[in-house]
C-alpha positions in Angstrom: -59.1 -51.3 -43.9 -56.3 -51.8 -46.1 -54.9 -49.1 -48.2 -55.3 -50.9 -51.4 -52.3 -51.5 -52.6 -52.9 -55.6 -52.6 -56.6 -55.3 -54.2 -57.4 -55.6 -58.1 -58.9 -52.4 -58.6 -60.5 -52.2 -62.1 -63.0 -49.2 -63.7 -66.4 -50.0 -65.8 -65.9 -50.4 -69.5 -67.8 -48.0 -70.1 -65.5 -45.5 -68.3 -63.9 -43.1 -70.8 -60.1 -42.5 -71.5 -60.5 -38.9 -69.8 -59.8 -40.2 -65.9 -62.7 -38.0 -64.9 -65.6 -38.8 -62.5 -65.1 -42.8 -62.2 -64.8 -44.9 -59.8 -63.0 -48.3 -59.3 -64.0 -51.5 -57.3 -62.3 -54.6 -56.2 -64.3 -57.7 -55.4 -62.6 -59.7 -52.0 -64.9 -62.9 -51.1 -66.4 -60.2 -48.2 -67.4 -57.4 -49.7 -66.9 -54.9 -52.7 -64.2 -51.9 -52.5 -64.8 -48.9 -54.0 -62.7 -45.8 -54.2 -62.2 -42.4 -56.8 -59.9 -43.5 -59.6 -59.0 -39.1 -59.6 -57.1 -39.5 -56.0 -56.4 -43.4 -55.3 -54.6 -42.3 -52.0 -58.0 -41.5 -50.4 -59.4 -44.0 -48.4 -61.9 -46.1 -49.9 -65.1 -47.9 -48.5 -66.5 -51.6 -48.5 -70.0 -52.8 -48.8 -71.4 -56.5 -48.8 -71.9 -57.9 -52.2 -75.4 -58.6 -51.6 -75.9 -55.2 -51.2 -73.5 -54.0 -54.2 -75.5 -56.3 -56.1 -78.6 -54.4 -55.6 -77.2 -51.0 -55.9 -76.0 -52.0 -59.1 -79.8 -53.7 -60.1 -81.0 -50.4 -59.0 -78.8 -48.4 -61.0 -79.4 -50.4 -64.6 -83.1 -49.7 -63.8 -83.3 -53.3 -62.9 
């Protein structure tokens, strides 16, 4: 897994401006990244897009 550096890492708009408790996701043709936008030098994790794509149905009480 990469460390990141390379990836387009971007937070919801509906974050806030306060930094706190967000996360950030970058989209590669395999899968979806996502990592803590509080300590970007963590390591983050991958999942498939399919399944991002449900999470995120799931979470908007799709």
């Amino acid at each position: 897994m990469s460390n990141g550096t390379e990836l387009a890492w971007f937070k919801s708009s509906y974050s806030g401006t306060e930094g706190d408790n967000c996360i950030e996701v970058a989209i590669t043709e395999q899968a979806v990244r996502v990592r803590d936008s509080k300590d970007v030098t963590r390591p983050h994790f991958a999942v498939g897009r399919e399944e991002w794509s449900r999470f995120v149905g799931f979470a908007a009480g799709a």
